[in-house]
Each structure stands twice: as structure tokens, then as C-alpha cells.
Steps between C-alpha positions, in 0.01 A plus 500: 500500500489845279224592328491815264289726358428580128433746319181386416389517863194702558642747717719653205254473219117445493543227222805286369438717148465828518225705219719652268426883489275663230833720400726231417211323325451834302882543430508117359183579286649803330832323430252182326336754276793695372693160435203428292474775323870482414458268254146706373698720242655193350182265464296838342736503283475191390136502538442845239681282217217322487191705630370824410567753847130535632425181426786362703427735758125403492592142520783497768264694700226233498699180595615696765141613587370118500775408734416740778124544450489100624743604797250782611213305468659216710563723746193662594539836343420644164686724271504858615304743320406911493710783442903393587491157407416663123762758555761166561349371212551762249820635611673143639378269235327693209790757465754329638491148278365671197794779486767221593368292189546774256813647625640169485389433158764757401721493768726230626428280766807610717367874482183409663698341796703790504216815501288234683754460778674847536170712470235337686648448931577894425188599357278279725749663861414825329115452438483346842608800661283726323145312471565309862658728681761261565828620600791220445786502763873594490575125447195437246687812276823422583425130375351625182748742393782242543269247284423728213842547509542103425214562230749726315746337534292177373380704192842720378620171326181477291501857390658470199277265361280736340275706767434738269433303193134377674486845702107482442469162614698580811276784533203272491693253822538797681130603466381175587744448829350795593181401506617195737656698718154662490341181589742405782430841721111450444528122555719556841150703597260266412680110561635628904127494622522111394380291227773580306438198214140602483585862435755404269260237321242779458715782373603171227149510350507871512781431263355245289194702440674783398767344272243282342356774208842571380614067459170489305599814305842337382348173458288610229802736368744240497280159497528199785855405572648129491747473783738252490502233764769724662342844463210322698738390785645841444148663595401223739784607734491861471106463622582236759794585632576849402209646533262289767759362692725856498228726592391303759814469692522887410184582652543309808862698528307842437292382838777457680767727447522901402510593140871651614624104600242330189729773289826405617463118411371583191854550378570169489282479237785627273762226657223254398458616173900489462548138603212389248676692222818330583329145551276535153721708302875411620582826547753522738541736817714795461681630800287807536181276554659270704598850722149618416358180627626504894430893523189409410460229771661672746291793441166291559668308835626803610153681462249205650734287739516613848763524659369446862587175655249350709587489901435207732349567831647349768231249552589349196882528573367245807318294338801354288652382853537242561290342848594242706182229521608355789 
């Protein structure tokens, strides 16, 4: 009589189901946000017909803030506070949101994805290598040149629809992707000692606090808004998923993973942003994009996948023998 071996046998691994490693959690995290905030351009759009910018930003901004602050709470911990958890808050959710609302009032939805997309992984690689010192690899470089590439290729198609006729309200995108990028090189400093969704809860009310004199301002200006049952699901989802659910995953990516890698998956953002267009709008995909599209995903594998293969010892070679019993 035979008996074999598994591979669940103790002598290969401690446990039939190995821990999956903080990296690949971080990598799958980063991907979850920017697929969310694909669609973000699209359902802000939507959104502004029907709300005032602050205000929207005001309001998105507190749904998402009373779907985390429970989450904290429930886990032990309370919202960060001092010094950078402000700084997140001005420059990740005060600047960022508020600047994305009014450049979007005049701007179309499909140039948000595209400034959002193209500008922000470079910005953020180059901020990370000036404020943290952090100096990306040949691959990390090599992965983002070859995606940016994809980007333009991704964004030559749309060109001629009119860049220059809302120049100011590109201007504005640009401003406010910069201040993300801002927020992911600070964030990568503050969320890799831990706690990310604390940190990232706390820098949120930074955000509130500070956006909250200029929705009262336009409220008085421009008098309470009636949203229709759709602006409402409109805002309900950028808060909840956009914004709670989004940052979240970001944060817990930024704790991770380098601001170089965090960068380089960013891109995908774009690819996100292009499906959603395509799905909402019918707008087909052009050749170029489609081309633009797998640069950009082979520029992100080839910049975070590894290319080392793991090696068996011979001890677990032998233990997939099989031993006589006798």
C-alpha cells in the first residue's frame, strides 16, 4: 500500500494557507482605489449639475467622514490629529476636491481623467524623490516611462476636442492633482508607521473643517440646493465610495508600498476613467487608446512584478515522494 504526501504537509508549509504578504495586499489596494476613482470624473460631473462646487465638496466629504469615523472607532483607535494629518487634510482633501469641483464645472469630465491620470504617478515619483529621499529603481522608471507613454497615447485622440477652449479650467485640474500628489508623498510618511485608516480618517476632518466656511459662503450666495433623487445618489457615492472607500484602500497602499510603485499604479487611473467614458457615454475606443492602454499595463507589471521565481529546497522536492507504508 502507497501512501503520499501533500502539499499541505507540515514539513513544506507551516499552515495549509499561507498569510498573503503586506505587498501584494498593498498592490491590490492601490488597483481598488484607482478603479474607483475612474468613474469619480464622471459622477462629479453629474453631481455639479445639480450642486453648487463647495457645497458638493463639503457634502461628499462628510458621508465619507461618517463612514470611516464608525470604522475607527470600532477598531480601537481614533482619528489622527496634530501637524501632518492637517497638512493631508488641506492639501489631499481641501485642495484637492475643492479644485477638482471647479475645474470640472468648466471642464469636461474626460479632461479630468486625462490631467488626473497623466500628471499625478509623475508628479507624486517626482515629489517622492525629493521630500523622501526615495530613489525609484531602473525597473520602477523604466515601468513608468513606458506607461506615460500609454497615457499619451490614451489622451492624443481626445486632443482635438477643445483643450484649449477650457485652458483655465484645465489649469485649475492641474493645480488640484498637484496638490494630491502632494498628499500621497506626505501620506506614504505618515500611514507606513501603521494606522493608516485612522490617519486617513483624521486628515478627513482636517478637510471638513477647513472646507466648511467657504460651503456656508456659497450657500448664502447662491441659496440651499434641491438635488434630485439622482444628484443625491450622485453625492452619496462619490462620499461612500469615492471618497471613504478610495482613500482608504489608498492609504493602506501608501503603508505598504513606495510612493515610486503607489505612482506607477496610479496610471491606471486613466484606463479606468477610459472604460467608464466608453460604458456611460458610448464612446468607442480608438486604436491609439487601445495601444495606449497595454503600454500602460505593461509599464505598471513591468515596474512592480518580480521577476524572481521562487526555488524549492530539496526537502520539499522529498517530501512530494512518494513512501512506501509498508
Amino acid at each position: 500500500m502507497i501512501a503520499t504526501r501533500t502539499l499541505t504537509d507540515s514539513s513544506v508549509f507551516s499552515r495549509p494557507f499561507p498569510a498573503v504578504p503586506g505587498r501584494t495586499l498593498g498592490i491590490l489596494a492601490v488597483i481598488g482605489a484607482t478603479v474607483i476613482w475612474g468613474s469619480s470624473s464622471v459622477a462629479t460631473k453629474a453631481a455639479l449639475a445639480e450642486l453648487p462646487p463647495m457645497v458638493l465638496a463639503f457634502a461628499r466629504l462628510a458621508v465619507a467622514y461618517l463612514v470611516l469615523r464608525p470604522l475607527v472607532g470600532r477598531s480601537g483607535a481614533r482619528p489622527a490629529s496634530g501637524p501632518l494629518p492637517a497638512l493631508l487634510g488641506l492639501t489631499g482633501f481641501t485642495g484637492f476636491v475643492l479644485l477638482r469641483n471647479l475645474g470640472l464645472g468648466a471642464a469636461p469630465a474626460s479632461h479630468g481623467s486625462l490631467i488626473e491620470g497623466g500628471a499625478t504617478p509623475a508628479l507624486a515619483m517626482l515629489l517622492g524623490a525629493a521630500l523622501l529621499a526615495e530613489r525609484p529603481n531602473g525597473r520602477n522608471l523604466t515601468g513608468m516611462v513606458v506607461s506615460l507613454a500609454g497615457v499619451g497615447f490614451a489622451v492624443l485622440p481626445r486632443m482635438e476636442q477643445g483643450f484649449g477652449a477650457s485652458l483655465a479650467a484645465d489649469g485649475v485640474l492641474l493645480a488640484g492633482t498637484t496638490c494630491f500628489a502632494l498628499y500621497t508623498v506626505l501620506g506614504r510618511r505618515a500611514c507606513v508607521a501603521g494606522g493608516s485608516l485612522a490617519m486617513v480618517t483624521g486628515a478627513m476632518r482636517y478637510g471638513l473643517i477647513a472646507l466648511a466656511p467657504f460651503a456656508v459662503f456659497e450657500l448664502v450666495a447662491t441659496g440651499a440646493p434641491m438635488p434630485t433623487p439622482a444628484g443625491v445618489v450622485a453625492v452619496l457615492y462619490l462620499g461612500a465610495g469615492c471618497s471613504a472607500a478610495a482613500y482608504a484602500l489608498w492609504g493602506y497602499g501608501l503603508s505598504q508600498l513606495p510612493t515610486g510603485q503607489v505612482a506607477l499604479l496610479g496610471n491606471l487611473e486613466l484606463l479606468c476613467g477610459i472604460v467608464v467614458a466608453a460604458a456611460l457615454a458610448g464612446e468607442a475606443f480608438m486604436p491609439l487608446q487601445l495601444a495606449g492602454a497595454g503600454l500602460v499595463l505593461a509599464g505598471i507589471w513591468f515596474g512592480t512584478v518580480s521577476f524572481t521565481l521562487p526555488r524549492l529546497s530539496l526537502r520539499a522536492h522529498a517530501s512530494l515522494v512518494p513512501i512506501a507504508a509498508g
